[in-house]
C-alpha positions as protocol buffer text, in pm:
chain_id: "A"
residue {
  index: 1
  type: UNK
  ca { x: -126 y: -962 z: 1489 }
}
residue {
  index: 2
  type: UNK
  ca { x: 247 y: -975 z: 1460 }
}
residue {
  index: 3
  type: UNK
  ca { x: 260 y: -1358 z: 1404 }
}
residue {
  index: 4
  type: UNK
  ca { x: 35 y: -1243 z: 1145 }
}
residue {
  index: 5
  type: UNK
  ca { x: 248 y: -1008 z: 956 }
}
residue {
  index: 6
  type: UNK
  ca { x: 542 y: -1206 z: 975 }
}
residue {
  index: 7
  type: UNK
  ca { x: 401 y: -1515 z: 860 }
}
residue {
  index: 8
  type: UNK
  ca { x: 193 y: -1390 z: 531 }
}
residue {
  index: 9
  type: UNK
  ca { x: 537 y: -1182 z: 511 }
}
residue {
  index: 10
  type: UNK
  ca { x: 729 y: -1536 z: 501 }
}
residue {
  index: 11
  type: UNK
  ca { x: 469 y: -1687 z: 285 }
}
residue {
  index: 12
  type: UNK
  ca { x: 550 y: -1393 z: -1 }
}
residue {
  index: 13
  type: UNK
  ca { x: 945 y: -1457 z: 24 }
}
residue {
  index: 14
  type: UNK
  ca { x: 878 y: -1825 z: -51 }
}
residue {
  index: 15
  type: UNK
  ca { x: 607 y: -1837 z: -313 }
}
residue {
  index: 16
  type: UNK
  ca { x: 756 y: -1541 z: -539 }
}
residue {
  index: 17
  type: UNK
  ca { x: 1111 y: -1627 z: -514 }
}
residue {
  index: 18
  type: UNK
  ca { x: 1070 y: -1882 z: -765 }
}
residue {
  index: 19
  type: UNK
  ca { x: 835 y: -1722 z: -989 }
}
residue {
  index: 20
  type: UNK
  ca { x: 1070 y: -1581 z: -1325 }
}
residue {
  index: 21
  type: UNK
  ca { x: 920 y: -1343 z: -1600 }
}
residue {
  index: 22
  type: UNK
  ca { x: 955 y: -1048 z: -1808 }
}
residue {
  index: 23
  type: UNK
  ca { x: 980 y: -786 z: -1461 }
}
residue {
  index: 24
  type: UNK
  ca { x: 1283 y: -640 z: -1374 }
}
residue {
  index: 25
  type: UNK
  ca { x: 1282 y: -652 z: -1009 }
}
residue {
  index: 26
  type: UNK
  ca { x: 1041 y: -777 z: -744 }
}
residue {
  index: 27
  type: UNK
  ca { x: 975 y: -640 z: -397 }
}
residue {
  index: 28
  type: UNK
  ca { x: 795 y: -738 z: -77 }
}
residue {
  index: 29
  type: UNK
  ca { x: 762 y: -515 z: 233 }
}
residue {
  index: 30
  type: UNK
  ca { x: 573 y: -374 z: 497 }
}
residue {
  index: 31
  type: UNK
  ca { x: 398 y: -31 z: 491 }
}
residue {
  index: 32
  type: UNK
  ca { x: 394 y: 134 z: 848 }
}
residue {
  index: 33
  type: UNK
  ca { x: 104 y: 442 z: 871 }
}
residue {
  index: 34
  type: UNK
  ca { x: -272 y: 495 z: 874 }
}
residue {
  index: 35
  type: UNK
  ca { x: -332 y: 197 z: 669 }
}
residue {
  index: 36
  type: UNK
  ca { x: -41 y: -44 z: 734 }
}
residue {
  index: 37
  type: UNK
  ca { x: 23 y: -325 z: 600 }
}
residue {
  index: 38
  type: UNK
  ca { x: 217 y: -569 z: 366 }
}
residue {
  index: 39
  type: UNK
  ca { x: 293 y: -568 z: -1 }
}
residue {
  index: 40
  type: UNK
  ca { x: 432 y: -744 z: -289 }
}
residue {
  index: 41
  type: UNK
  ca { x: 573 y: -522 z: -613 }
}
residue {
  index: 42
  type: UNK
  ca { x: 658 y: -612 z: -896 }
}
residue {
  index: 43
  type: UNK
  ca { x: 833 y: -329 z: -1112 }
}
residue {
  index: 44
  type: UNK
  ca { x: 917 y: -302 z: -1480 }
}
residue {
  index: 45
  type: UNK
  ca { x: 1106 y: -47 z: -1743 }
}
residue {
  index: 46
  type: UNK
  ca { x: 824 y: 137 z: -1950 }
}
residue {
  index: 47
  type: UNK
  ca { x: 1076 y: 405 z: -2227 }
}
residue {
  index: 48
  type: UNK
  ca { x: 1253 y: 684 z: -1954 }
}
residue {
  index: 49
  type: UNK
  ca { x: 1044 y: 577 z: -1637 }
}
residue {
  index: 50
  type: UNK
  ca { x: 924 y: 232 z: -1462 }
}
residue {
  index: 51
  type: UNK
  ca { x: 633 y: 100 z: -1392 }
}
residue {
  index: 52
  type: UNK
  ca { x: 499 y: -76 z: -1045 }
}
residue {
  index: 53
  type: UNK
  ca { x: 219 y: -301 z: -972 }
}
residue {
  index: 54
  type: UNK
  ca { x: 165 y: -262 z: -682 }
}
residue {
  index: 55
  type: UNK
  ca { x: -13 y: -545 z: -420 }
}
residue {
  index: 56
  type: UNK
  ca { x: -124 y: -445 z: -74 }
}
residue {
  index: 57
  type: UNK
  ca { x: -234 y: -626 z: 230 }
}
residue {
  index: 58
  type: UNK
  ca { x: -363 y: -385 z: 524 }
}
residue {
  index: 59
  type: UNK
  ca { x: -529 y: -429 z: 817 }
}
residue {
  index: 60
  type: UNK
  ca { x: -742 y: -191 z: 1043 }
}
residue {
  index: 61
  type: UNK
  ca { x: -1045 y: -116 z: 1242 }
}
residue {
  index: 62
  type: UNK
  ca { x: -1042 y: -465 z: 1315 }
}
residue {
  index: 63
  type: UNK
  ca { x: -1076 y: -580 z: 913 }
}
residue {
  index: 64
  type: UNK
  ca { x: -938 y: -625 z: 627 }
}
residue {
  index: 65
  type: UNK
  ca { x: -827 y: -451 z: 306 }
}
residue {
  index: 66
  type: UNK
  ca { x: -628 y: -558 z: -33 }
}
residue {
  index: 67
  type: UNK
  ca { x: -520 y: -276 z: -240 }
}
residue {
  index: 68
  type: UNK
  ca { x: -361 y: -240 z: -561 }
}
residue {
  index: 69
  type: UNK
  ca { x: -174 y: 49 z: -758 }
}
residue {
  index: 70
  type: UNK
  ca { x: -34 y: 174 z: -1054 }
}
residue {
  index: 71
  type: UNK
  ca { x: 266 y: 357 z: -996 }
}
residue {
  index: 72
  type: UNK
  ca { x: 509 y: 556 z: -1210 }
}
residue {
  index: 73
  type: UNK
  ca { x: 846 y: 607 z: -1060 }
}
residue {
  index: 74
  type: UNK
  ca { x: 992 y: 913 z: -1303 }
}
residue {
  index: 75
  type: UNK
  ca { x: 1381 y: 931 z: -1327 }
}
residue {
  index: 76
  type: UNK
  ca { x: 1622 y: 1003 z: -1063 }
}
residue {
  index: 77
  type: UNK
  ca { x: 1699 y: 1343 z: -929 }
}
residue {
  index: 78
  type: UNK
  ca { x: 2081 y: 1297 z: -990 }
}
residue {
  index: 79
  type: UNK
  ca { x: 2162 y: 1642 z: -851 }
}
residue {
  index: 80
  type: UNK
  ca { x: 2021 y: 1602 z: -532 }
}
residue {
  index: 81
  type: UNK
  ca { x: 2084 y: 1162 z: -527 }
}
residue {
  index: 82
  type: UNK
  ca { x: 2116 y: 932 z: -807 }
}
residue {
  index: 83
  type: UNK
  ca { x: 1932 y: 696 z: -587 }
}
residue {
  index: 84
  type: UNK
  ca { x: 1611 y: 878 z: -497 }
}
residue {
  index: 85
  type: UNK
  ca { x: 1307 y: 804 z: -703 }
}
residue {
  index: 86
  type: UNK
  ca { x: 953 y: 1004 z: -708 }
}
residue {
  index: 87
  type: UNK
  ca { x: 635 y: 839 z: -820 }
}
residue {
  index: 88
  type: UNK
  ca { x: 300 y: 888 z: -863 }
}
residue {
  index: 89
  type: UNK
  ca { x: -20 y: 638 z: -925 }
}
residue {
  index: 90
  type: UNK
  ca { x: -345 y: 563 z: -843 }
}
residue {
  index: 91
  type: UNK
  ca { x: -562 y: 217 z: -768 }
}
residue {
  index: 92
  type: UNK
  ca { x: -830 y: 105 z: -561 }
}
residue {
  index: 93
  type: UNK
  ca { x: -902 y: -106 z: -278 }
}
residue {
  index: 94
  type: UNK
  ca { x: -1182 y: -354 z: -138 }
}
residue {
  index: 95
  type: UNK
  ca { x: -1247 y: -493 z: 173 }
}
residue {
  index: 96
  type: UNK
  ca { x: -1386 y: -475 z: 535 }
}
residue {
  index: 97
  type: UNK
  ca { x: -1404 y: -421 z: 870 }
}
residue {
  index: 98
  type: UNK
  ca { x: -1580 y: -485 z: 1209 }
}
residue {
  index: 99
  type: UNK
  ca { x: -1751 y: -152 z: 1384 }
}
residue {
  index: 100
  type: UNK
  ca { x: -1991 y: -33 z: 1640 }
}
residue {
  index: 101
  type: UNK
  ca { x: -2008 y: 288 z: 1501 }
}
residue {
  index: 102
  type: UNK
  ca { x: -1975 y: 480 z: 1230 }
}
residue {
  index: 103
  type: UNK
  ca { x: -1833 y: 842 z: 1204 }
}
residue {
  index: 104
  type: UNK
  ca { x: -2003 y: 1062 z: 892 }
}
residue {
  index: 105
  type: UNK
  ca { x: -1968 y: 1435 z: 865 }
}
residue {
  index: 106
  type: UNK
  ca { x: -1866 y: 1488 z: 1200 }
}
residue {
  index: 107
  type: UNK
  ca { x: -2198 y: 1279 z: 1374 }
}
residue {
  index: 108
  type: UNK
  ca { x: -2140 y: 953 z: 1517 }
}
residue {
  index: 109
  type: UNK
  ca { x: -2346 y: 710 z: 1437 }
}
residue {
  index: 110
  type: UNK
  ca { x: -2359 y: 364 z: 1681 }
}
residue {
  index: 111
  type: UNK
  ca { x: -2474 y: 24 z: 1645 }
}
residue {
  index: 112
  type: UNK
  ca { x: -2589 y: -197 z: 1913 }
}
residue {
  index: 113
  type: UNK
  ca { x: -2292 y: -422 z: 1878 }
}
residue {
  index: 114
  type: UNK
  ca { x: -2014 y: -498 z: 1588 }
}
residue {
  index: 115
  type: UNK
  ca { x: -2117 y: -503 z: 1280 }
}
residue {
  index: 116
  type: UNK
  ca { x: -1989 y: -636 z: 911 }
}
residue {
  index: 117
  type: UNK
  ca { x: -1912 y: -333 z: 696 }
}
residue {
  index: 118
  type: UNK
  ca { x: -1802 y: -425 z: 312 }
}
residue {
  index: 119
  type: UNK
  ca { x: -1591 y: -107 z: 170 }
}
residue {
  index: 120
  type: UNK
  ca { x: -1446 y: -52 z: -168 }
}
residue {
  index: 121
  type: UNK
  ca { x: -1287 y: 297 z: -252 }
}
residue {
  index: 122
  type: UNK
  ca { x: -1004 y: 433 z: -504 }
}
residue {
  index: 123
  type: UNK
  ca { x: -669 y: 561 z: -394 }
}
residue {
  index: 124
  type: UNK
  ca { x: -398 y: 789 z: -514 }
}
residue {
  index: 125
  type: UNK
  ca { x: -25 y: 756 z: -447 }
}
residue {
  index: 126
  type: UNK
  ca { x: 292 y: 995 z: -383 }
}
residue {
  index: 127
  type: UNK
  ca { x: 603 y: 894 z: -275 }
}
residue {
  index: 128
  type: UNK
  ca { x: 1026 y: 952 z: -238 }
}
residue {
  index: 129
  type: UNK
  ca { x: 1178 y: 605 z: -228 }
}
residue {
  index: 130
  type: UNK
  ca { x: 1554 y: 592 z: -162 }
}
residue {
  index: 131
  type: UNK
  ca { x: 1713 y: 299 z: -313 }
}
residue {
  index: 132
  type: UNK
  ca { x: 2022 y: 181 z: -98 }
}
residue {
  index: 133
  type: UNK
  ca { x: 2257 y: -11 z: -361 }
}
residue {
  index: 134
  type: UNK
  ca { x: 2490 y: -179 z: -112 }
}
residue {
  index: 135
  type: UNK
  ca { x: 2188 y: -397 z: 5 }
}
residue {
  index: 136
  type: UNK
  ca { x: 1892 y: -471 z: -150 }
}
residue {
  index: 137
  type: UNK
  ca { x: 1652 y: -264 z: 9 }
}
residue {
  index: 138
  type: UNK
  ca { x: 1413 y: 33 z: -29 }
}
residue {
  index: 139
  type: UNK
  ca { x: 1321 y: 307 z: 194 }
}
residue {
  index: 140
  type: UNK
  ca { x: 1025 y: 547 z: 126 }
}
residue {
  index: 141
  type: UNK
  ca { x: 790 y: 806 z: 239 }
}
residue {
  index: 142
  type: UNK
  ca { x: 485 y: 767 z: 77 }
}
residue {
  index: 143
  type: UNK
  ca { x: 141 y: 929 z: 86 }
}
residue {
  index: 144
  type: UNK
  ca { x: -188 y: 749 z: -23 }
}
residue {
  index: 145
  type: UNK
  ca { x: -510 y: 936 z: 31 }
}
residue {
  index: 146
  type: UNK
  ca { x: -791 y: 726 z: -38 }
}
residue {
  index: 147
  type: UNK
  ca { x: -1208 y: 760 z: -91 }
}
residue {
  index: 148
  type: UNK
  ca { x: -1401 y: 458 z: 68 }
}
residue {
  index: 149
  type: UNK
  ca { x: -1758 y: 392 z: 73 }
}
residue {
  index: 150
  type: UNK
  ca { x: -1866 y: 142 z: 350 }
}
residue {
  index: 151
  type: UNK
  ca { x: -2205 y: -37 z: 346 }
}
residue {
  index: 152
  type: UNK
  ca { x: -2452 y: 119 z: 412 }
}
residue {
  index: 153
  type: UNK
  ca { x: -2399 y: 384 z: 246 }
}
residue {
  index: 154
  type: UNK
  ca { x: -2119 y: 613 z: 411 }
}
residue {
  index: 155
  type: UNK
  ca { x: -1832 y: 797 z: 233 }
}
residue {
  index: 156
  type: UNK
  ca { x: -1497 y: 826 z: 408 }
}
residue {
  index: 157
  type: UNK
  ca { x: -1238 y: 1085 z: 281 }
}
residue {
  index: 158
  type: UNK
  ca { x: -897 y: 1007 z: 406 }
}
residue {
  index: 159
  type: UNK
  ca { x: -582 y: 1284 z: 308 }
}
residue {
  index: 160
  type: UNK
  ca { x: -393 y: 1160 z: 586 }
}
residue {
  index: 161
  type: UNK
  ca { x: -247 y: 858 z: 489 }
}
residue {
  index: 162
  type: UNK
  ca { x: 136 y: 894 z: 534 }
}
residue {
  index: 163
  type: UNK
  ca { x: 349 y: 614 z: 590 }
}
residue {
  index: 164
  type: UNK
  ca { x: 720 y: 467 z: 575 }
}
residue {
  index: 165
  type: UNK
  ca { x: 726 y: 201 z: 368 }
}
residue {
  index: 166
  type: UNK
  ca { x: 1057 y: -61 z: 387 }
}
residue {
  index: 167
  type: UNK
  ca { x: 1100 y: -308 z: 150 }
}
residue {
  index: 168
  type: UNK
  ca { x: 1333 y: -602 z: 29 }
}
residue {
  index: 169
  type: UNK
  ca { x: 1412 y: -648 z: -331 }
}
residue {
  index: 170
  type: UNK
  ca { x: 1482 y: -967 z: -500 }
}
């Protein structure tokens, strides 16, 4: 699984470090929590705020997710950092995962061996990211609660989503 991360991670670096455009920084980086993963942002000035696109790679439960979000990162708080950021935004996901059981409302529910389960869901976002100038790197605490429904037909609620996220600008 490592291999993993670090090669799709290497595969990022190269393929977007060529692409140009109208964004005003990019960023790739991995997401350590509930639902880790990797990312690529891509982030853009939008009148007194920015705006981030947000692409997500996660894995877990033996599957696969890709996630994407809106975010708005509002000014700095210059009194307590002029390099700490909040932000806020929502998105979705879709995906899937392997299981031999299913956990709804507090019942399990098993299967007589693994079994293909197709998800989709929406997700919010809140985060502090601390921008460190000297290098080009960001450092933040983020929170993503998410809604999923998995095939067939269960609903997953998930507030507990916190994660450090580190990430490499360029």
């Amino acid at each position: 699984m490592k291999k993993l991360y670090f090669t799709f991670f290497a595969l990022l670096l190269i393929t977007f470090s060529a692409v140009k455009g109208q964004y005003g920084s990019r960023q790739a980086g991995l997401r350590l929590g509930y639902r880790s993963g990797i990312f690529y942002q891509v982030t853009q000035e939008a009148g007194s705020a920015e705006i981030g696109y947000n692409a997500m790679l996660g894995f877990n439960n033996h599957g696969l997710q890709v996630t994407g979000l809106r975010i708005v990162y509002e000014t700095s708080i210059s009194s307590i950092s002029p390099n700490l950021f909040f932000s806020w935004g929502y998105g979705g996901h879709v995906g899937f995962n392997y299981s031999d059981h299913v956990r709804f409302m507090g019942e399990d529910y098993y299967y007589p061996h693994d079994r293909f389960m197709p998800l989709f869901g929406a997700d919010g976002w809140l985060a502090a990211e601390y921008r460190i100038q000297d290098i080009p790197l960001n450092v933040s605490l983020n929170w993503k609660p998410f809604v999923e429904m998995t095939i067939p037909g269960f609903v997953r609620v998930v507030p507990w989503d916190f994660a450090l996220s580190i990430s490499y600008i360029f």
